[in-house]
C-alpha positions, -999 to 999 in steps of 0.1 A, spaced: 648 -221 -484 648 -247 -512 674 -260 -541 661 -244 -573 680 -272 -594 686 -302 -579 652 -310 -564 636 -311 -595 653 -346 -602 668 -360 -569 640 -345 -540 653 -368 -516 685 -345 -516 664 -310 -516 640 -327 -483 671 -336 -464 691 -298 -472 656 -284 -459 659 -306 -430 693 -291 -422 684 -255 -425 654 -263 -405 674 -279 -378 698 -247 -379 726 -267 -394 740 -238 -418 774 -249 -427 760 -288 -433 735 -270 -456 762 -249 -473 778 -283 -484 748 -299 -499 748 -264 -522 788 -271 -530 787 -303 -532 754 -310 -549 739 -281 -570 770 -264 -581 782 -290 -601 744 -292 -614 745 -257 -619 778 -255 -640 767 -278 -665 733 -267 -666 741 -234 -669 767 -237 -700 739 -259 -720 708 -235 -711 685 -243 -682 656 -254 -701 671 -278 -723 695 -292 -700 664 -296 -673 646 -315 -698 675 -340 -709 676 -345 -670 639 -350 -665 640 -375 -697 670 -392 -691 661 -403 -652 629 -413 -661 605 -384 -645 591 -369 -681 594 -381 -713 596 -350 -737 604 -336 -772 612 -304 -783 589 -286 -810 600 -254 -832 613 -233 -825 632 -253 -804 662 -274 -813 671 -307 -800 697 -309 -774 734 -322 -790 746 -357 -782 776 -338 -765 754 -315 -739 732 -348 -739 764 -367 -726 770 -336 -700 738 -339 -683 740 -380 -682 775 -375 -666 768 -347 -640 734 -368 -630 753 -402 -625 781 -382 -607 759 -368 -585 737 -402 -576 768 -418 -571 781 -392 -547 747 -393 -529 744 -429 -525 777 -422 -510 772 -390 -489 776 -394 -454 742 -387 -438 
Protein backbone atom coordinates (compact mmCIF):
# COMPACT_ATOMS: atom_id res chain seq x y z
CA UNK A 1 0.00 0.00 0.00
CA UNK A 2 1.45 3.37 -1.05
CA UNK A 3 0.09 7.14 -1.71
CA UNK A 4 0.12 7.48 -5.57
CA UNK A 5 0.19 11.37 -5.18
CA UNK A 6 1.54 12.72 -2.31
CA UNK A 7 4.78 10.79 -2.08
CA UNK A 8 6.04 11.98 -5.10
CA UNK A 9 6.75 15.43 -3.44
CA UNK A 10 6.50 15.04 0.42
CA UNK A 11 7.90 11.03 0.96
CA UNK A 12 8.33 11.68 4.45
CA UNK A 13 4.34 11.68 4.60
CA UNK A 14 4.02 8.42 2.21
CA UNK A 15 7.02 6.48 4.75
CA UNK A 16 5.14 7.32 7.80
CA UNK A 17 1.24 6.31 6.19
CA UNK A 18 3.28 2.93 5.27
CA UNK A 19 4.37 2.72 8.69
CA UNK A 20 0.78 2.88 9.89
CA UNK A 21 -0.66 0.30 7.62
CA UNK A 22 2.28 -1.77 8.46
CA UNK A 23 1.78 -1.40 12.12
CA UNK A 24 -2.10 -2.36 11.41
CA UNK A 25 -3.21 1.15 12.29
CA UNK A 26 -6.15 1.39 9.51
CA UNK A 27 -8.24 4.15 10.62
CA UNK A 28 -4.77 6.45 11.46
CA UNK A 29 -3.90 5.54 7.79
CA UNK A 30 -7.39 6.42 6.57
CA UNK A 31 -6.71 10.00 7.79
CA UNK A 32 -3.39 10.60 6.20
CA UNK A 33 -5.55 9.74 2.78
CA UNK A 34 -8.37 12.51 3.98
CA UNK A 35 -6.30 14.65 5.26
CA UNK A 36 -3.33 14.61 2.96
CA UNK A 37 -3.95 13.30 -0.62
CA UNK A 38 -7.48 14.30 -1.08
CA UNK A 39 -6.95 17.71 -1.05
CA UNK A 40 -3.87 16.85 -3.40
CA UNK A 41 -6.00 14.88 -5.46
CA UNK A 42 -8.80 17.58 -5.89
CA UNK A 43 -6.65 20.13 -7.30
CA UNK A 44 -4.60 17.88 -9.13
CA UNK A 45 -7.24 16.28 -10.67
CA UNK A 46 -9.19 19.51 -12.00
CA UNK A 47 -5.79 20.86 -13.63
CA UNK A 48 -4.70 17.28 -15.17
CA UNK A 49 -2.23 15.03 -13.37
CA UNK A 50 0.73 15.55 -15.48
CA UNK A 51 0.87 19.13 -15.55
CA UNK A 52 -0.12 19.73 -12.13
CA UNK A 53 2.64 17.00 -11.00
CA UNK A 54 5.12 18.87 -12.79
CA UNK A 55 4.26 22.51 -11.41
CA UNK A 56 4.63 20.60 -8.01
CA UNK A 57 7.89 18.85 -8.81
CA UNK A 58 9.27 22.47 -10.14
CA UNK A 59 7.81 24.57 -7.67
CA UNK A 60 9.33 22.56 -4.43
CA UNK A 61 12.47 22.22 -5.89
CA UNK A 62 12.73 18.26 -6.86
CA UNK A 63 12.84 18.84 -10.95
CA UNK A 64 13.18 21.73 -12.89
CA UNK A 65 11.16 21.22 -16.16
CA UNK A 66 9.56 22.77 -19.27
CA UNK A 67 6.93 21.73 -21.34
CA UNK A 68 7.63 21.09 -25.22
CA UNK A 69 4.74 20.83 -28.09
CA UNK A 70 2.47 19.72 -28.00
CA UNK A 71 2.20 20.54 -24.66
CA UNK A 72 1.00 23.88 -23.29
CA UNK A 73 2.35 25.61 -20.35
CA UNK A 74 0.50 25.44 -17.14
CA UNK A 75 -1.79 28.91 -16.46
CA UNK A 76 -0.57 31.31 -13.73
CA UNK A 77 -4.07 30.47 -12.12
CA UNK A 78 -3.62 26.31 -11.93
CA UNK A 79 0.09 27.50 -11.17
CA UNK A 80 -1.30 29.41 -8.06
CA UNK A 81 -3.55 26.10 -7.29
CA UNK A 82 -0.74 23.77 -6.93
CA UNK A 83 1.49 26.46 -4.85
CA UNK A 84 -1.51 26.84 -2.55
CA UNK A 85 -2.53 23.11 -2.07
CA UNK A 86 1.44 22.28 -1.51
CA UNK A 87 1.99 25.12 1.22
CA UNK A 88 -1.38 24.01 2.70
CA UNK A 89 -0.38 20.75 2.96
CA UNK A 90 3.41 21.41 4.46
CA UNK A 91 1.89 23.61 6.79
CA UNK A 92 -0.58 21.06 7.96
CA UNK A 93 2.27 18.45 8.24
CA UNK A 94 4.66 20.45 10.09
CA UNK A 95 1.60 20.59 12.16
CA UNK A 96 0.19 16.97 12.22
CA UNK A 97 0.23 15.38 15.31
CA UNK A 98 2.61 12.37 14.98
Amino acid sequence: TFLGGIGNIFTEIEEYFFELVKSEKQAEANKIVREFEDPLFAVFSKIGWHMALQEALNYTGLLQTSNRKPFAPISEDKAEAVHDVLDDIKTRWQNYDR
